[in-house]
N, CA, C and O of each residue as an XYZ file, in Angstrom:
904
protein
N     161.830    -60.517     80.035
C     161.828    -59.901     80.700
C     161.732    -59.945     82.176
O     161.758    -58.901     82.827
N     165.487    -59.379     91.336
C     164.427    -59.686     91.102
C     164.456    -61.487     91.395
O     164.743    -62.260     90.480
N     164.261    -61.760     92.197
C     164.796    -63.348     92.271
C     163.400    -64.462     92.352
O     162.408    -64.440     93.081
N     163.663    -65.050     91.678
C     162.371    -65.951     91.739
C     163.117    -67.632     92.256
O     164.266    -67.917     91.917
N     162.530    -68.284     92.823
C     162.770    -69.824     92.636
C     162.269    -70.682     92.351
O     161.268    -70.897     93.035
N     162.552    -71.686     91.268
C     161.816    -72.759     91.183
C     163.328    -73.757     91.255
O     164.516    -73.445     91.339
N     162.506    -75.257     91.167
C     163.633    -76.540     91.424
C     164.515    -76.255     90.395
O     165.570    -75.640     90.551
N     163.987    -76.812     89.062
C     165.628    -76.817     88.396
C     165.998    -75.223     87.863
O     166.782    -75.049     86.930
N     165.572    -74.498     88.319
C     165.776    -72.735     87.602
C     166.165    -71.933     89.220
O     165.928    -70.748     89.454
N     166.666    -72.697     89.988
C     166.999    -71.466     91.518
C     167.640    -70.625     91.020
O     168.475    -70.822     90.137
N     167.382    -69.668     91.455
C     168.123    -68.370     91.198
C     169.221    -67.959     92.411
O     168.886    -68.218     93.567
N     170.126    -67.517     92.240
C     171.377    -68.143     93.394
C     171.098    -66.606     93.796
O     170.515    -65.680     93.233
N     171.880    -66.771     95.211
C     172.551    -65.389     95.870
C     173.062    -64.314     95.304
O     173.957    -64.723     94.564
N     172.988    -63.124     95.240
C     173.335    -61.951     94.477
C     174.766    -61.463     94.628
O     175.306    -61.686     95.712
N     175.234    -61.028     93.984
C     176.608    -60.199     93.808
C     176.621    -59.055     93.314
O     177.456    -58.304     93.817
N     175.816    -58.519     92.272
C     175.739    -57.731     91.807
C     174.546    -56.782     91.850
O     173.585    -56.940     91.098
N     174.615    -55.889     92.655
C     173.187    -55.128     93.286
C     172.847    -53.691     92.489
O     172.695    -52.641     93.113
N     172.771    -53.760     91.378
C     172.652    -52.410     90.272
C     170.619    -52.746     90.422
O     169.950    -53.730     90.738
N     170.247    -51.137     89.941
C     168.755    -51.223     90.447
C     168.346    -52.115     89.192
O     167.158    -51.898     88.956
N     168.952    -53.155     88.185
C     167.665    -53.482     87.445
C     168.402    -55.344     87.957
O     168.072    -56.043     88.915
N     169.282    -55.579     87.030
C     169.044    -57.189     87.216
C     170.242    -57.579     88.248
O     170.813    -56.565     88.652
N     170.756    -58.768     88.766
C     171.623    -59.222     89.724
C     171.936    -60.353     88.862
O     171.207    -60.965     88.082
N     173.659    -60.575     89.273
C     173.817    -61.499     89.024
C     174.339    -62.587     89.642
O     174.171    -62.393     90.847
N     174.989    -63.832     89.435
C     175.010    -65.059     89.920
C     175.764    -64.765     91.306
O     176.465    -63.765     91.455
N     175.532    -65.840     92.426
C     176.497    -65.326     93.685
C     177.119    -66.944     93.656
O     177.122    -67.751     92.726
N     177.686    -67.085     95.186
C     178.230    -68.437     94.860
C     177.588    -69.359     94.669
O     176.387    -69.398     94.937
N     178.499    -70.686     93.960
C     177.628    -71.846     93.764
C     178.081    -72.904     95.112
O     179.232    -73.339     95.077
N     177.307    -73.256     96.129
C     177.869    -74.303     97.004
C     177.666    -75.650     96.255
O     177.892    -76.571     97.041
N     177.351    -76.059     95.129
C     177.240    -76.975     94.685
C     177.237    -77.439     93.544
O     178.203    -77.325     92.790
N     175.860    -78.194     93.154
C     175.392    -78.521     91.443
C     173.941    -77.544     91.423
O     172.967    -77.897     90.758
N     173.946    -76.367     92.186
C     172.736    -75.587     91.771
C     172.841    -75.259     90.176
O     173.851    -74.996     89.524
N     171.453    -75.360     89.740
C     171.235    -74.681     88.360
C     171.711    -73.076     87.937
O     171.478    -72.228     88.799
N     172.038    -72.844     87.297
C     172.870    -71.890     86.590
C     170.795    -70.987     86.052
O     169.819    -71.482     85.488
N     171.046    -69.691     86.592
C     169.841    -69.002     86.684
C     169.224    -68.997     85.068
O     170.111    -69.253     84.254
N     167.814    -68.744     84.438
C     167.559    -68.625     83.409
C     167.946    -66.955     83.164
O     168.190    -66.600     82.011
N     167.990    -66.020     84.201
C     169.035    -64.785     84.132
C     169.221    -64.372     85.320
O     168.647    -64.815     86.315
N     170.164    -63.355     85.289
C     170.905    -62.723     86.348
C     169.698    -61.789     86.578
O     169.077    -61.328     85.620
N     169.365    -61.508     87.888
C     168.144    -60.689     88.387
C     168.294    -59.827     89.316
O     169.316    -59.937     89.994
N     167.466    -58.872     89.586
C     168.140    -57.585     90.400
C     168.172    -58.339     91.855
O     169.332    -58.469     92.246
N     167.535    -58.684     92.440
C     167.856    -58.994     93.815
C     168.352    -59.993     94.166
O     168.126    -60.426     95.296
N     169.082    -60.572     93.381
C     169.826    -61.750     93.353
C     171.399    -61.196     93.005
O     172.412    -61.864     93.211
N     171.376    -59.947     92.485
C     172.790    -59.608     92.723
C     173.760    -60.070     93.512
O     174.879    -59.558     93.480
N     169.186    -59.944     87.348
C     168.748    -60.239     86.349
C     168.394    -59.794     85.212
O     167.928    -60.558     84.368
N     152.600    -61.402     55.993
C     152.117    -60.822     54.941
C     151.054    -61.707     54.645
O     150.374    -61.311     53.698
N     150.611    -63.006     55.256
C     149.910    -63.906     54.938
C     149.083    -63.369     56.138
O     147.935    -63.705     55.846
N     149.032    -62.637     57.477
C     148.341    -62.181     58.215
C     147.999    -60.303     58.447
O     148.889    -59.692     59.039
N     147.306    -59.848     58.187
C     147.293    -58.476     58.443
C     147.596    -58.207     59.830
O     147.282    -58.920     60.783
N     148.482    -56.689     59.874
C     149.069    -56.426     61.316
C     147.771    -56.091     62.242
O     146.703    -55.613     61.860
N     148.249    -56.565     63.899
C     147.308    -56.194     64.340
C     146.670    -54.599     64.589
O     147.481    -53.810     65.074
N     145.478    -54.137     64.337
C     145.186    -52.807     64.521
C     145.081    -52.504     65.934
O     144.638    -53.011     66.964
N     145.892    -51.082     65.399
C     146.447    -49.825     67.143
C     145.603    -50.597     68.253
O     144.658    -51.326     67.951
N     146.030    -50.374     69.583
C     145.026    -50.603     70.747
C     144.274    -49.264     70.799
O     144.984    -48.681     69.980
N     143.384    -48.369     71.149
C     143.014    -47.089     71.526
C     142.214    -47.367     72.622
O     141.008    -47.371     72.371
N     142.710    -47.723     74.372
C     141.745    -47.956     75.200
C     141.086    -46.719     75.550
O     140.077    -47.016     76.190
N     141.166    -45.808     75.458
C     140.315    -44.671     75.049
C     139.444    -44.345     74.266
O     138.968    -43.225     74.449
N     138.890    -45.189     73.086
C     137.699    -45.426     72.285
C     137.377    -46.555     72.211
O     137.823    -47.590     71.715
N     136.050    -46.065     73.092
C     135.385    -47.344     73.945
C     135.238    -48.858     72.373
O     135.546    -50.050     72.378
N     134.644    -47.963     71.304
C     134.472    -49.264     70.118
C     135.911    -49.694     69.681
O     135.827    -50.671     68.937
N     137.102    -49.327     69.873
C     138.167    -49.674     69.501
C     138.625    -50.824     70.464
O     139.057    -51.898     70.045
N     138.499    -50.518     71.749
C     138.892    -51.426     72.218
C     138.070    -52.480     73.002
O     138.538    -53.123     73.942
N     136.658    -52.615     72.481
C     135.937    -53.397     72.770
C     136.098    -55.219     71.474
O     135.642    -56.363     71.468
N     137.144    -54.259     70.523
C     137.581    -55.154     69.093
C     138.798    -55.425     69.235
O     139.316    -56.309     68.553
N     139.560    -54.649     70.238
C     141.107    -54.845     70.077
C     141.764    -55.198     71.510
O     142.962    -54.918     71.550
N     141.310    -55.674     72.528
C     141.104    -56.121     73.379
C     141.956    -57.765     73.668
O     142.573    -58.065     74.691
N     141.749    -58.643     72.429
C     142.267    -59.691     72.222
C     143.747    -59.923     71.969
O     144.609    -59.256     71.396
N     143.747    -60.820     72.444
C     145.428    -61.129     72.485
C     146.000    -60.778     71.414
O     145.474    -60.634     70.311
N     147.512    -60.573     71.822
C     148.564    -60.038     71.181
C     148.942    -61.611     70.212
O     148.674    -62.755     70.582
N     149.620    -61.203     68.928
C     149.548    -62.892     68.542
C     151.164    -63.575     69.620
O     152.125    -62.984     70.111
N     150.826    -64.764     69.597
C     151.730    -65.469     70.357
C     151.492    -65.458     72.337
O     152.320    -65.866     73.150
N     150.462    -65.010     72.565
C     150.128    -64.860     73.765
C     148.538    -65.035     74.138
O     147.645    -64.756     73.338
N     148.308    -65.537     75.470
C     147.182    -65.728     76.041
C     146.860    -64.461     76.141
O     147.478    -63.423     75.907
N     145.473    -64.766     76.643
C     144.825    -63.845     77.840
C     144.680    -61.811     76.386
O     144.887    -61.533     75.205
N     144.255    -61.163     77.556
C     144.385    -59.838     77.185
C     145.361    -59.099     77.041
O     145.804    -58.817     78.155
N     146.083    -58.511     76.028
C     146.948    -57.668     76.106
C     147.806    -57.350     77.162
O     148.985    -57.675     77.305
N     146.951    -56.551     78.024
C     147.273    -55.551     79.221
C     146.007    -56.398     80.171
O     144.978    -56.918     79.740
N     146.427    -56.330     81.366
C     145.956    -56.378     82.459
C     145.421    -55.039     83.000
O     146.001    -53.961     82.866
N     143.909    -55.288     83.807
C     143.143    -53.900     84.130
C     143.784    -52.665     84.796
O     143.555    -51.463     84.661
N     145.043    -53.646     85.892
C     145.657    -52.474     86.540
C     146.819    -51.607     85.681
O     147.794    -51.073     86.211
N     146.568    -51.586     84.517
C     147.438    -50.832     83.423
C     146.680    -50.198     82.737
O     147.364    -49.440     82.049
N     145.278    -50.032     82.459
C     144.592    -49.306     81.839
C     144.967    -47.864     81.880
O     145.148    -47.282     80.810
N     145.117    -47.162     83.137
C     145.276    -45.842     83.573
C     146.705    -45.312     82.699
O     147.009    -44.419     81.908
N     147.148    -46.113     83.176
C     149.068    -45.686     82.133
C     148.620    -45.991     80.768
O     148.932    -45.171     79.904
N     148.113    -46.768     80.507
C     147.769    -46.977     78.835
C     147.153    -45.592     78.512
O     147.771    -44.825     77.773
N     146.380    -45.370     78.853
C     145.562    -44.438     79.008
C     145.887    -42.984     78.552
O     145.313    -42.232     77.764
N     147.412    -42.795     79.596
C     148.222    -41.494     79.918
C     149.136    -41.981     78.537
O     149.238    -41.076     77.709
N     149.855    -43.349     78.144
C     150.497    -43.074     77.303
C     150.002    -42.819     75.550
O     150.746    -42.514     74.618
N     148.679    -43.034     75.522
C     148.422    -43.081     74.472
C     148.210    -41.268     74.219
O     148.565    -40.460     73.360
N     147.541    -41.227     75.319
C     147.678    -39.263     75.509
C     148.315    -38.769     74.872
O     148.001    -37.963     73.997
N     149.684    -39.253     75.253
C     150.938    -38.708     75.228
C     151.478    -38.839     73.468
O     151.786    -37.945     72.680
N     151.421    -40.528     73.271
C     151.769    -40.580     72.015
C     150.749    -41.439     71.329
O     150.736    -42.568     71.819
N     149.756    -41.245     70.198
C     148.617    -41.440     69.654
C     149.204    -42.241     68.878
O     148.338    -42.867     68.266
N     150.395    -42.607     68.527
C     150.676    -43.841     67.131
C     151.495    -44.932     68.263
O     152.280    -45.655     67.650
N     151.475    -45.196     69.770
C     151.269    -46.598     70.496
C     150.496    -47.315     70.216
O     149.299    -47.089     70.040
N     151.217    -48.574     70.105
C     150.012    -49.837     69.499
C     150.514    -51.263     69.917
O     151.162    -52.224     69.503
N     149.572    -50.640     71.360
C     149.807    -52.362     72.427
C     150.765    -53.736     71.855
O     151.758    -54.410     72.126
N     149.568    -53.567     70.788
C     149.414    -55.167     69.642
C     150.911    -55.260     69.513
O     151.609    -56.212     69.863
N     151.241    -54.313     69.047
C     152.658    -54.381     68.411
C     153.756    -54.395     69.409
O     154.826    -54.988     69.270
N     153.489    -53.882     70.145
C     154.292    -53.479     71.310
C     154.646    -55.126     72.273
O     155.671    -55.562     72.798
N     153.038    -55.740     72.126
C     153.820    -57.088     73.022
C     154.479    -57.782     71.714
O     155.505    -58.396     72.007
N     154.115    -57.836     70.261
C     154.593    -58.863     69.399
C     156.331    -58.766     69.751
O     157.002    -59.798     69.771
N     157.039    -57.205     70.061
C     158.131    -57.252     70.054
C     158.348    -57.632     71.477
O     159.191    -58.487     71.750
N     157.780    -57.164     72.219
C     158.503    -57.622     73.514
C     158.247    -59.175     73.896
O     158.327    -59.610     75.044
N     157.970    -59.835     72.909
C     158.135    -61.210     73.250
C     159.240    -61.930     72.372
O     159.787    -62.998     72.646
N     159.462    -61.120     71.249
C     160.421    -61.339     70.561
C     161.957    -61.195     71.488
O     162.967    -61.865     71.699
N     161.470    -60.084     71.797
C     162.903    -59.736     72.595
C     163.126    -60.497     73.851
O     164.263    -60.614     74.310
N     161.819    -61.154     74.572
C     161.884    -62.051     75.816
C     162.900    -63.613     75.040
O     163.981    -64.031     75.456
N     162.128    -64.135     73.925
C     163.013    -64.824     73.526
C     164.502    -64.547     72.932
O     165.215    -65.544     73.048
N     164.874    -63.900     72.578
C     165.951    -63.269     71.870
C     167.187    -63.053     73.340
O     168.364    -63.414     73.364
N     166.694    -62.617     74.018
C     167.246    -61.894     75.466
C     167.358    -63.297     76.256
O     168.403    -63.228     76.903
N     166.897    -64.212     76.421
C     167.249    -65.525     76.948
C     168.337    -66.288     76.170
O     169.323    -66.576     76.848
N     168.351    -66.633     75.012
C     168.834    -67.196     73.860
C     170.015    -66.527     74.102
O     171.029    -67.226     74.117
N     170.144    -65.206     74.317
C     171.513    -64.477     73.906
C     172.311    -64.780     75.221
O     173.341    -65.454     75.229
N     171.746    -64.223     76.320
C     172.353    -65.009     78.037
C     172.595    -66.001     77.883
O     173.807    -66.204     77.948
N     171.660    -67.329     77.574
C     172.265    -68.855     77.253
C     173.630    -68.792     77.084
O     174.598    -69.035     77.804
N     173.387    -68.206     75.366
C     174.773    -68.421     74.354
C     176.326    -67.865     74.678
O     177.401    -68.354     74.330
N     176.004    -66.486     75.590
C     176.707    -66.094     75.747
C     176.918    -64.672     74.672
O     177.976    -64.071     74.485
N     175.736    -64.407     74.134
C     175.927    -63.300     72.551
C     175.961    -61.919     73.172
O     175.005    -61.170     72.974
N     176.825    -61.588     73.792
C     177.203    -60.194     73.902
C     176.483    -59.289     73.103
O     175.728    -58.504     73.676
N     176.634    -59.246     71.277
C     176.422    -58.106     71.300
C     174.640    -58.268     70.701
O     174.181    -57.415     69.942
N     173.996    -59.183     71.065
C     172.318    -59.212     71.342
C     171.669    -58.498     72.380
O     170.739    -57.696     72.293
N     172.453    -59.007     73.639
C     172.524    -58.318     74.839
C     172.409    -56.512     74.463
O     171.518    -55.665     74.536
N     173.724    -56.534     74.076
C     174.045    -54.568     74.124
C     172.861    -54.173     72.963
O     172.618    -52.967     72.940
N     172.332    -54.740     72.301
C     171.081    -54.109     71.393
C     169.832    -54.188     72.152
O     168.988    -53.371     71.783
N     169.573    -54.776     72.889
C     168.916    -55.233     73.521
C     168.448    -54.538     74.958
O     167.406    -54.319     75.577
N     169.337    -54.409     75.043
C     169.382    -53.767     76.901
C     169.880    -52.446     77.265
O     170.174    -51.612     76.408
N     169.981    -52.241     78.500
C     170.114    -50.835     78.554
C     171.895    -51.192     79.164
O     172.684    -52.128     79.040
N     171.896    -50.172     79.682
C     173.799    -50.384     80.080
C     173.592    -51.045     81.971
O     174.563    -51.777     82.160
N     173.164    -51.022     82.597
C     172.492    -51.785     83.745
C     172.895    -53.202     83.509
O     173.846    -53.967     83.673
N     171.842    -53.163     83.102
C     171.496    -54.701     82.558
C     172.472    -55.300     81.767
O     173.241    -56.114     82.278
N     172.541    -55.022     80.644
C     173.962    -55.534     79.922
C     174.920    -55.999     80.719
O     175.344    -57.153     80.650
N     175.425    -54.918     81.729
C     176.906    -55.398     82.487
C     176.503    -56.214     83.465
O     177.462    -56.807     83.959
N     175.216    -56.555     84.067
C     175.501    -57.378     84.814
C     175.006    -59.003     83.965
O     175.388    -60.061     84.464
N     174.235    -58.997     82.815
C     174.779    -60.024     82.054
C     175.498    -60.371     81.625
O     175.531    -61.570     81.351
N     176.643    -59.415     81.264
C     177.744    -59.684     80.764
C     178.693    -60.175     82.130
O     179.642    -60.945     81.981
N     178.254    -59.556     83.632
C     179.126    -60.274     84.432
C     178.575    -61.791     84.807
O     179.302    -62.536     85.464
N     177.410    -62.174     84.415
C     177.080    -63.524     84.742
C     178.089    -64.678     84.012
O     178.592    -65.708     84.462
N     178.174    -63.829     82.263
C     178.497    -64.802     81.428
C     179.956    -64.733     81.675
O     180.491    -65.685     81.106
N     180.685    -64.099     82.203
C     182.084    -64.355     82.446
C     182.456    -65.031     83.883
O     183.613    -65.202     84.267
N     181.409    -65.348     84.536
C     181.240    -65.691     85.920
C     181.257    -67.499     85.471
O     181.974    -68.376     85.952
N     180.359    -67.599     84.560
C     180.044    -69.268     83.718
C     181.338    -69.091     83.017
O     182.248    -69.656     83.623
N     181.655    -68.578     82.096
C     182.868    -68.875     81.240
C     184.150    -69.020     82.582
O     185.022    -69.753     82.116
N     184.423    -68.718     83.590
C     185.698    -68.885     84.441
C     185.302    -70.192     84.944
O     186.283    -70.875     85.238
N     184.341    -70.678     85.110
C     183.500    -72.195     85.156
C     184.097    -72.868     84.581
O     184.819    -73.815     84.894
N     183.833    -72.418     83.662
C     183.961    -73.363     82.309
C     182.954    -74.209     81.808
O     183.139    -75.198     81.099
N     181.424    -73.581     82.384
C     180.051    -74.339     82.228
C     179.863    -73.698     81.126
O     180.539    -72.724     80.794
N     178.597    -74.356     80.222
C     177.687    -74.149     79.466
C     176.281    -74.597     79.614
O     175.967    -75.729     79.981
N     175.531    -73.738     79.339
C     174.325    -73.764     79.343
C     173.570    -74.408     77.998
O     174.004    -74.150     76.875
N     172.333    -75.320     78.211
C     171.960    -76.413     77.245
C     170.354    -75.439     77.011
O     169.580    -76.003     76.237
N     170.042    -74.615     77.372
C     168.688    -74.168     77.677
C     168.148    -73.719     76.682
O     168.665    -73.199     75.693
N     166.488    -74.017     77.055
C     165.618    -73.900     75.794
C     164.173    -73.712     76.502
O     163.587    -74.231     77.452
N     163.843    -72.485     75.346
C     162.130    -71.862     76.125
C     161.547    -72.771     75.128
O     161.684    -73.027     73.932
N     160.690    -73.227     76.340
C     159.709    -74.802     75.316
C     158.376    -73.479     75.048
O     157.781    -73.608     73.978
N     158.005    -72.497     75.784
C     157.032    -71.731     75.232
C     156.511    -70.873     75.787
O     156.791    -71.156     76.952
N     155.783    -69.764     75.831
C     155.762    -68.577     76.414
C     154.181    -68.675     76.569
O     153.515    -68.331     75.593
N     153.526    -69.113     77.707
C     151.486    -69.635     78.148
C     151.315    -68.536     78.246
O     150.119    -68.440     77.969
N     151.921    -66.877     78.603
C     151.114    -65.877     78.413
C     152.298    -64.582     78.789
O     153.413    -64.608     79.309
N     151.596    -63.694     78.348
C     152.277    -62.141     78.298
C     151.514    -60.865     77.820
O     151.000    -60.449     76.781
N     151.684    -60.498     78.983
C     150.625    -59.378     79.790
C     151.095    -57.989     80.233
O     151.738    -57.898     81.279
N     150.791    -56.808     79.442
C     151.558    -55.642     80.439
C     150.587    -55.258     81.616
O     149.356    -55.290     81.614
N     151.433    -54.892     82.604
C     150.527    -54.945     83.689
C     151.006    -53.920     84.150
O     150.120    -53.621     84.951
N     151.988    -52.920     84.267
C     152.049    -51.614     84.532
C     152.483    -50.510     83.664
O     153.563    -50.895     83.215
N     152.270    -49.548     83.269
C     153.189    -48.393     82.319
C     152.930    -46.983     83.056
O     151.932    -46.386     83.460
N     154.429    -46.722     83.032
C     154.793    -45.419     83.945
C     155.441    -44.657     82.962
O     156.310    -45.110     82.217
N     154.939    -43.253     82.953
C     155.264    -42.088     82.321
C     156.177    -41.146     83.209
O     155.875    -40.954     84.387
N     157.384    -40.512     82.595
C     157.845    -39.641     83.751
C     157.840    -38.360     82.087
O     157.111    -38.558     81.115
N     158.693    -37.329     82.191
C     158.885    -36.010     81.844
C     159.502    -36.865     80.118
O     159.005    -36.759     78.997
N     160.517    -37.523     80.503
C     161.574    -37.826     79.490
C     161.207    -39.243     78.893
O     161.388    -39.522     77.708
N     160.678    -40.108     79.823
C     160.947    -41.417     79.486
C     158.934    -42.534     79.991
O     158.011    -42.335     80.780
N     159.178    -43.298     79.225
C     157.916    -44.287     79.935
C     158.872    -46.086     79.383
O     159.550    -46.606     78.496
N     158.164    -46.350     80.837
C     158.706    -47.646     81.246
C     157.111    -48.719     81.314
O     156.130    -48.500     82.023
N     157.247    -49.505     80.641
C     156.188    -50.902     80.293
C     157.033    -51.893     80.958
O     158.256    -52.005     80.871
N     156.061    -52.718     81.752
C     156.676    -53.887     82.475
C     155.399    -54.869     82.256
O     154.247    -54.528     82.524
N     155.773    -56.164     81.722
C     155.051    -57.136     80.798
C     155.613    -58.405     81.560
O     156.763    -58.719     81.870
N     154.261    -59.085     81.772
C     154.566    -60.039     82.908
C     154.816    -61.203     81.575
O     154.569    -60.942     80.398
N     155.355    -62.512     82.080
C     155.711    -63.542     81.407
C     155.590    -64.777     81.655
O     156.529    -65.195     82.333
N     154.647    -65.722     81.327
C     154.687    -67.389     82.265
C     155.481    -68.266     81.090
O     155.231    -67.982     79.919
N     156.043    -68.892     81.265
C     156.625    -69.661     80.471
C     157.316    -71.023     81.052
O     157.674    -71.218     82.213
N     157.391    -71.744     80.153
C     158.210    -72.885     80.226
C     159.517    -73.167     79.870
O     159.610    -73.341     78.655
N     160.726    -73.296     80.563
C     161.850    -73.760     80.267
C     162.902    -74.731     80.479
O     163.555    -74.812     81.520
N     163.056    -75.519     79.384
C     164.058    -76.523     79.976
C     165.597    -76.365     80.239
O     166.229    -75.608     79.502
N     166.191    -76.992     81.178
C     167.478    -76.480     81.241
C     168.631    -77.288     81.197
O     168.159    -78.425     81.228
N     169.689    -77.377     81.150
C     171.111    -78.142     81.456
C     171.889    -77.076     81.814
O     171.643    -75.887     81.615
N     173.152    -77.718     82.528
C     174.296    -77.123     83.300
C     175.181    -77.768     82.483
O     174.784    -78.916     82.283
N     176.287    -77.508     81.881
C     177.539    -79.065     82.104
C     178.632    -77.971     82.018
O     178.709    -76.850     81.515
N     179.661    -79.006     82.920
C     180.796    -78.121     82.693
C     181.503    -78.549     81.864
O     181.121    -79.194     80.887
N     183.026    -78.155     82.220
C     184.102    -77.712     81.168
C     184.025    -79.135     80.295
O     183.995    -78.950     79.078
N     183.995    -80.310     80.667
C     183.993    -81.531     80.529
C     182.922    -82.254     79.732
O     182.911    -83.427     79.358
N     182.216    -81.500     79.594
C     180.695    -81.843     79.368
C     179.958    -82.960     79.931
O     179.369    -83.880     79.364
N     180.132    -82.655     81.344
C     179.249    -83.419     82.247
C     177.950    -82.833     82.631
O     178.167    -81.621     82.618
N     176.727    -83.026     82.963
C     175.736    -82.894     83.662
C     175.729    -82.212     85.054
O     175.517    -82.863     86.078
N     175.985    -80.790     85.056
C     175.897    -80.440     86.265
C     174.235    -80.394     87.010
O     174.000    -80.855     88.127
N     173.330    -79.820     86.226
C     172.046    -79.931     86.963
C     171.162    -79.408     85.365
O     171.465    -78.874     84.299
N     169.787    -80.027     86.123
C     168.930    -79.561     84.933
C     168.338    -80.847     84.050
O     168.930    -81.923     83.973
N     167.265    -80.597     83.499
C     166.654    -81.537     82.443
C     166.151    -81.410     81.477
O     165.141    -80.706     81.501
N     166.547    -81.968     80.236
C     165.669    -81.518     79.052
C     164.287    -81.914     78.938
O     163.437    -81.471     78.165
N     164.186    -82.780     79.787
C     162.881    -83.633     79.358
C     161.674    -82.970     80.451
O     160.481    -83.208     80.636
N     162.370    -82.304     80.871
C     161.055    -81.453     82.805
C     161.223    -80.343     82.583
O     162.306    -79.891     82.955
N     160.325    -79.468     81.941
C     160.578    -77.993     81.795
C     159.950    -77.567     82.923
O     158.978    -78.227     83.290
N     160.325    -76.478     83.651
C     160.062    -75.610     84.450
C     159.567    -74.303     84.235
O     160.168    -73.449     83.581
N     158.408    -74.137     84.816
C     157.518    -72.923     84.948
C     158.151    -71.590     85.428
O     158.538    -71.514     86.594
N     158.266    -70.603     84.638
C     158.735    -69.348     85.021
C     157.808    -68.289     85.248
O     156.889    -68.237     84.431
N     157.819    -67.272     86.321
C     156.692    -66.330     86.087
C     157.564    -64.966     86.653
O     157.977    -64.708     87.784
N     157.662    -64.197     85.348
C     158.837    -63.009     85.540
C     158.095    -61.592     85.466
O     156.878    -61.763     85.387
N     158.321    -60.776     85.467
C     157.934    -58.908     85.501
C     159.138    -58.557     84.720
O     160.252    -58.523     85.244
N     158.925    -58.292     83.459
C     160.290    -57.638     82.542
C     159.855    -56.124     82.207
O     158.821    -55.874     81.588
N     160.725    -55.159     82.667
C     160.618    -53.926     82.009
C     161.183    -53.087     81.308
O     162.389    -53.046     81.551
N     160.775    -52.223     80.355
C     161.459    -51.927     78.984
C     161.013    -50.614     79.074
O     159.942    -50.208     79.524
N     162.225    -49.802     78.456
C     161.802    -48.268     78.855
C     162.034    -47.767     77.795
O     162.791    -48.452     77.108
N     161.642    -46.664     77.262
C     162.051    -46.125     75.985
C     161.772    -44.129     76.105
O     160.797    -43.477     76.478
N     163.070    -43.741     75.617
C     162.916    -42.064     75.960
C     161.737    -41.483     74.827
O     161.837    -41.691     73.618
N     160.576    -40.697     75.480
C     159.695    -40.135     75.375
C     160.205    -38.928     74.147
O     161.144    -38.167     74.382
N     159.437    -38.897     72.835
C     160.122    -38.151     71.639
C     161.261    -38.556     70.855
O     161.728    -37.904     69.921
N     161.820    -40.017     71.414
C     163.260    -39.977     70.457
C     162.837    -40.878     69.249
O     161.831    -41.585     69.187
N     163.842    -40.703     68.268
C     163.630    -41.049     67.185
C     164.046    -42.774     67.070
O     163.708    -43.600     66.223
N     164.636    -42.870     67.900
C     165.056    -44.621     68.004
C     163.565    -45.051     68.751
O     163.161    -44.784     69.882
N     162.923    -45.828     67.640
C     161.754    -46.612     68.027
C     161.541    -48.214     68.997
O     160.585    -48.963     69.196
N     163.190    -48.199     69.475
C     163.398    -49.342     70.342
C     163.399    -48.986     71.543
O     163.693    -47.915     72.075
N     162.824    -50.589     72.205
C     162.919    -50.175     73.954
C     163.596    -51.301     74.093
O     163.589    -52.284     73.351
N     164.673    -50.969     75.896
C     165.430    -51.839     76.284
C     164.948    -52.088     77.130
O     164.036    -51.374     77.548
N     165.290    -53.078     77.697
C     164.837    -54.062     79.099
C     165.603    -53.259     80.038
O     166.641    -52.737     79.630
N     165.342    -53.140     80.885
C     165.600    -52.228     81.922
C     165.263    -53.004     83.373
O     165.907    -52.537     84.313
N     164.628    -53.783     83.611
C     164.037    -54.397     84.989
C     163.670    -55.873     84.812
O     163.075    -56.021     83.745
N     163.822    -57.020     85.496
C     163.551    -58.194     85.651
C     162.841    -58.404     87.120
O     163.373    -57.550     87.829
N     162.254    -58.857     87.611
C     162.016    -59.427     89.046
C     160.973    -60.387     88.664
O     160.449    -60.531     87.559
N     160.704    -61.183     90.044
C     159.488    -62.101     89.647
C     158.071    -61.543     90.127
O     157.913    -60.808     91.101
N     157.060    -62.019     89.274
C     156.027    -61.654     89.680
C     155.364    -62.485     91.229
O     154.280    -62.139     91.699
């Protein structure tokens, strides 16, 4: 789950300025090919975990603990208030569950940009986002690059804001992770990147989902860095 930089993960100049992700601008060189296109760069053996209710103080003095596959607390303090309003709103939200998928989908949603999987993307995302991943990956395919990339692991994931409007609420879940990368082009040469030096990512992904509907999925809707 907006432009961030690190050495082998720069995130290039924008082209594509839609309010959620951006995608690739020119390459003057052997810059690294982005881990995604970002908005301002125009980007049974375990029982399930039980509901969060930060509204009953003994509930969440027990449920408080990490989501599985992640550090730290759930939610971060400055999200309590929206947790708060959304549980109001809808009483069968359940944090726990809520990051297990949105980390699923953090990996899933990288993997699919890598590969080039279109239609992971369109399940995945909202129509924003989609097209300007889908304009990254035709931006690499006129290249004729491919991407070698791989999330060595996800050190933590955290929601740290949730906004309620009339129709819709939007969760934005921060992300540190590690990733290694390769470039090569048409040739399969080494344009930039290393498998062996993963690079530290620290992203803000947000996922929105319409308030009452019967489709129990949320799409990514927002990328930037934290």
């Amino acid at each position: 789950m907006t432009a961030f930089s690190i050495v082998l993960l720069a995130m290039i100049a924008a082209f594509l300025g839609m309010r959620l992700y951006s995608v690739l601008g020119k390459r003057t060189g052997h810059e690294q090919e982005p881990v995604l296109p970002r908005r301002d760069d125009r980007s049974a053996s375990q029982a399930s975990p039980s509901p969060l209710r930060i509204d009953d103080a003994e509930a969440t003095g027990a449920t408080q603990a990490a989501a599985p596959g992640s550090t730290g607390l759930v939610y971060e303090p400055a999200a309590e208030a929206g947790l708060r309003q959304l549980l109001a709103t809808d009483r069968q939200f359940d944090a726990g569950r809520f990051m297990e998928g949105a980390e699923a989908a953090y990996r899933m949603i990288l993997e699919a940009f890598w590969s080039g999987d279109r239609d992971t993307l369109r399940d995945l995302c909202d129509d924003d986002s989609y097209e300007a991943f889908v304009e990254a990956i035709k931006a690499r395919e006129a290249r004729g690059e491919k991407l070698e990339n791989r999330l060595v692991g996800i050190d933590s994931a955290k929601i740290t804001a949730v906004e309620l409007s009339r129709s819709e609420v939007r969760i934005t879940v921060r992300y540190q992770a590690d990733i290694s990368a390769i470039t090569r082009d048409a040739e399969g040469k080494l344009v930039s990147g290393s498998m062996s030096d993963a690079a530290q990512t620290d992203d803000m992904w947000t996922f929105r989902r319409q308030i009452g509907s019967n489709d129990p999925n949320w799409l990514l809707d927002e990328v930037e860095a934290a």
